[in-house]
ZABA-360333 format. One record per residue: x, y, z of N, C-alpha, C, CB in turn; residue in one letter. Coordinates in steps of 0.02 Angstrom, whole numbers, plus 50000, padded with zeros to 5 digits. Atoms other than C-alpha are relative to their C-alpha. Glycine has a CB too. Example, Ala and Ser with C-alpha at 12.3 -4.5 7.8 and 13.67 -1.06 7.14 Angstrom:
<nodes>
500454994150000506154977550390500455006050000499505000150062A
499584994149997506844994750357499615005550037500205002349929S
</nodes>
This chain:
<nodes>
499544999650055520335605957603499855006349958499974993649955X
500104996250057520655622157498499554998449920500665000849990X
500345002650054519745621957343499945007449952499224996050026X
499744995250037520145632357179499514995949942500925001049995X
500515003450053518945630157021500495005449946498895001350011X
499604997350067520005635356839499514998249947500794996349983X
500544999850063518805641056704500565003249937499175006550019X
499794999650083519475640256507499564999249974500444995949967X
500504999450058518485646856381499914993149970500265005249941X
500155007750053518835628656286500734994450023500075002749881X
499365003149973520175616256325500114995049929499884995150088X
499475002550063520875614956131500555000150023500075004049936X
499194998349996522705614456110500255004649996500344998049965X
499904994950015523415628156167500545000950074499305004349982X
499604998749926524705635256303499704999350051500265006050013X
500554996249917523375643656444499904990949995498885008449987X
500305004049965522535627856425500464993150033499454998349956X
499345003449981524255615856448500215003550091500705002749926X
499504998049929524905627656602499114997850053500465012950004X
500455001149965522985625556672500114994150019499465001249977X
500035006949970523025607856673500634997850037499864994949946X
499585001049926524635607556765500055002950073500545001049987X
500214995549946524225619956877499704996550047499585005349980X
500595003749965522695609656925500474993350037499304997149933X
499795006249969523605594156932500785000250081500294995449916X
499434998249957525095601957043499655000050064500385007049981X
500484999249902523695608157175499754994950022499265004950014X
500625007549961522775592557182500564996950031499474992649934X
499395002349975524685584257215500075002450088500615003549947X
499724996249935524865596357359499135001250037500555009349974X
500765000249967523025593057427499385006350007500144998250072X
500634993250009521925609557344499664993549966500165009449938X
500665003150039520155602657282500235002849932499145003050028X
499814996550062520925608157108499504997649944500794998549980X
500475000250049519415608956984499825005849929499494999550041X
499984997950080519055614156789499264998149971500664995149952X
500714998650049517635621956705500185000849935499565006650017X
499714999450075517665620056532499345003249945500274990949971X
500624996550036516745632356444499674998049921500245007449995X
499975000050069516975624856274499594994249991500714999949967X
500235003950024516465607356216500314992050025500035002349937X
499725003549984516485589356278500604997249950499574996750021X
499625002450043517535584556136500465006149980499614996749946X
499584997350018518735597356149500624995650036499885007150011X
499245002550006520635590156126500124997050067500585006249984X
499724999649949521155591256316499554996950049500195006450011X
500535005849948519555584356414500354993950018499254996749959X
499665006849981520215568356410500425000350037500274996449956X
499354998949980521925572656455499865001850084500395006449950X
500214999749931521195580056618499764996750038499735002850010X
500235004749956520185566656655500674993450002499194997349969X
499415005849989521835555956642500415000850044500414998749950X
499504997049943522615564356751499605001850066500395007349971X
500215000049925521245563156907499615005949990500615000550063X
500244996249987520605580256881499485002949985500265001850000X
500864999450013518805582956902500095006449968499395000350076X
500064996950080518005592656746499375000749990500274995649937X
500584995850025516485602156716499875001249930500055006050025X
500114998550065515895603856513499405003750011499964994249951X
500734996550000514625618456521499985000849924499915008150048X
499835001150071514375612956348499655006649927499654991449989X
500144993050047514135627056207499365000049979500435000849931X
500904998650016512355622156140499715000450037499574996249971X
500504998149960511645624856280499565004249992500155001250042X
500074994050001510445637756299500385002650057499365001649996X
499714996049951511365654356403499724995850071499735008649991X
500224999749932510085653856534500154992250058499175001749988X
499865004449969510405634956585500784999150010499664995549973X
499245000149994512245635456553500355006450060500295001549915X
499564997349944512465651756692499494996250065500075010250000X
500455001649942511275642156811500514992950015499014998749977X
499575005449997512415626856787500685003650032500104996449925X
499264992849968513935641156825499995000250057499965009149984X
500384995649952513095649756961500024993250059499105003549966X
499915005149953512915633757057500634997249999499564995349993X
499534999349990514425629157024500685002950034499904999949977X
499694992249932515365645157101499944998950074499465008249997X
500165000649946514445641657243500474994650036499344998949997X
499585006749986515495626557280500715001250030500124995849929X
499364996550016517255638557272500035004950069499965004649919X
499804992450000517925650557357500575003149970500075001950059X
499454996550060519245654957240499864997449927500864997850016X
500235002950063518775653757051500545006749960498954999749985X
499434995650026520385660656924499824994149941500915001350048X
500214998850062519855664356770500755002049963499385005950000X
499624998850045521015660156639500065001749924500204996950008X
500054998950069520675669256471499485007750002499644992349958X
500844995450015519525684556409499444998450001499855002549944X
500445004650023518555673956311499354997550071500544993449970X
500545003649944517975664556489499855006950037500384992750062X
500234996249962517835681256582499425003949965500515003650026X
500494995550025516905689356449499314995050006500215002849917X
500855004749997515465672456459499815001350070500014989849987X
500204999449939515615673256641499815007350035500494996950032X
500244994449966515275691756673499495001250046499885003349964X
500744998749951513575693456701499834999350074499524995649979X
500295006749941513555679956838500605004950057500304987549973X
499354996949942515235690856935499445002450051500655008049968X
500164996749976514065701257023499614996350058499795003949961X
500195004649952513185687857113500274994350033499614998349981X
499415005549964514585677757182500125005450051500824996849948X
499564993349968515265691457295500394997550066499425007150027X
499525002549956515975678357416500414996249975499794997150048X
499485002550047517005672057273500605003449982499734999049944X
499204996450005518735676557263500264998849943500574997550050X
500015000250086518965677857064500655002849999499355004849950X
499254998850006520815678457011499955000849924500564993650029X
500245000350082520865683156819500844999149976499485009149961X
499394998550028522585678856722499804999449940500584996350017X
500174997150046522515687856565500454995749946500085007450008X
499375002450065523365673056421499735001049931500224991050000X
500224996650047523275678156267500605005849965499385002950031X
499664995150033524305688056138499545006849958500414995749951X
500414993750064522925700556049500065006850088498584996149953X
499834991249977523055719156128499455000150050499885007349929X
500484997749976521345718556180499905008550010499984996450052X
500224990450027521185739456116499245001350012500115001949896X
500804999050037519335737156066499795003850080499394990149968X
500354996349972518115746356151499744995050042499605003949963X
500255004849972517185731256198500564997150048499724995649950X
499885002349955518555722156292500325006850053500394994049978X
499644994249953519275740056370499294999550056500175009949951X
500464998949960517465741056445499684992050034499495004649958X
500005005949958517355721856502500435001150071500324994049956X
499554999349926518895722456603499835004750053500705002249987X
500434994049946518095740556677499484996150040499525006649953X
500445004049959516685730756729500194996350061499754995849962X
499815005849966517515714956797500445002250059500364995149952X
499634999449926518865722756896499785002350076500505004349990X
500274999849924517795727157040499774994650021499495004650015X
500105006549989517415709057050500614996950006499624997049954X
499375004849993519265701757025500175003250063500644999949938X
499534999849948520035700357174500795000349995499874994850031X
499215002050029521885696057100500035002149927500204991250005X
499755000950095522505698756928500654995549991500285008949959X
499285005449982524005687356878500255003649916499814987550011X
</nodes>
């Protein structure tokens, strides 16, 4: 069975994270392993909602420390071969870790209304795109 892992920075109320969880739930319908990392907090808004709807759910929960939260990642990935990254936010936590997936097929769709100008995210995306495979 295909298998697709969808990382959101947080799964508050918000569009990205609404079209994610149908997304997910559409593929699992049509028999993808459709799975969700949730970068934010177990008690963010939408958790539930996902788990009501069947679709297994990852909380790499924010207090963590880094180093256990990309080791929790990192194994994770491993699991994938397609992981589509929906937000800055999650591509900018997940950077680091891009470089050591390299049989991961990373899809990035960019939601979000800010410009992203800054210096800082002009030189993220530089980074990352030799790791994304897709852009959406």
């Amino acid at each position: 069975m295909p298998a697709v892992l969808h990382v959101l920075s947080s799964m508050k109320l918000g569009g990205a994270e609404r079209v994610t969880l149908a997304l997910a739930k559409h593929q699992r319908d049509q028999g993808v392993d459709a799975q969700i990392l949730n970068l934010g907090s177990e008690h963010d808004f939408l958790v539930s909602v996902g788990r009501e709807n069947g679709i297994p759910l990852t909380v790499s929960e924010i207090g963590s420390s880094r180093t256990s939260r990309y080791s929790q990642i990192s194994n994770l990935f491993k699991r994938f071969k397609v992981v589509h990254i929906h937000s800055p936010r999650a591509l900018e936590f997940i950077a680091p870790i891009l470089p050591f997936h390299r049989k991961v097929r990373f899809i990035y769709t960019r939601h979000g209304l800010a410009p992203l100008k800054a210096l800082h995210w002009r030189l993220l995306h530089f980074f990352a795109r030799r790791f994304i495979y897709k852009t959406t």
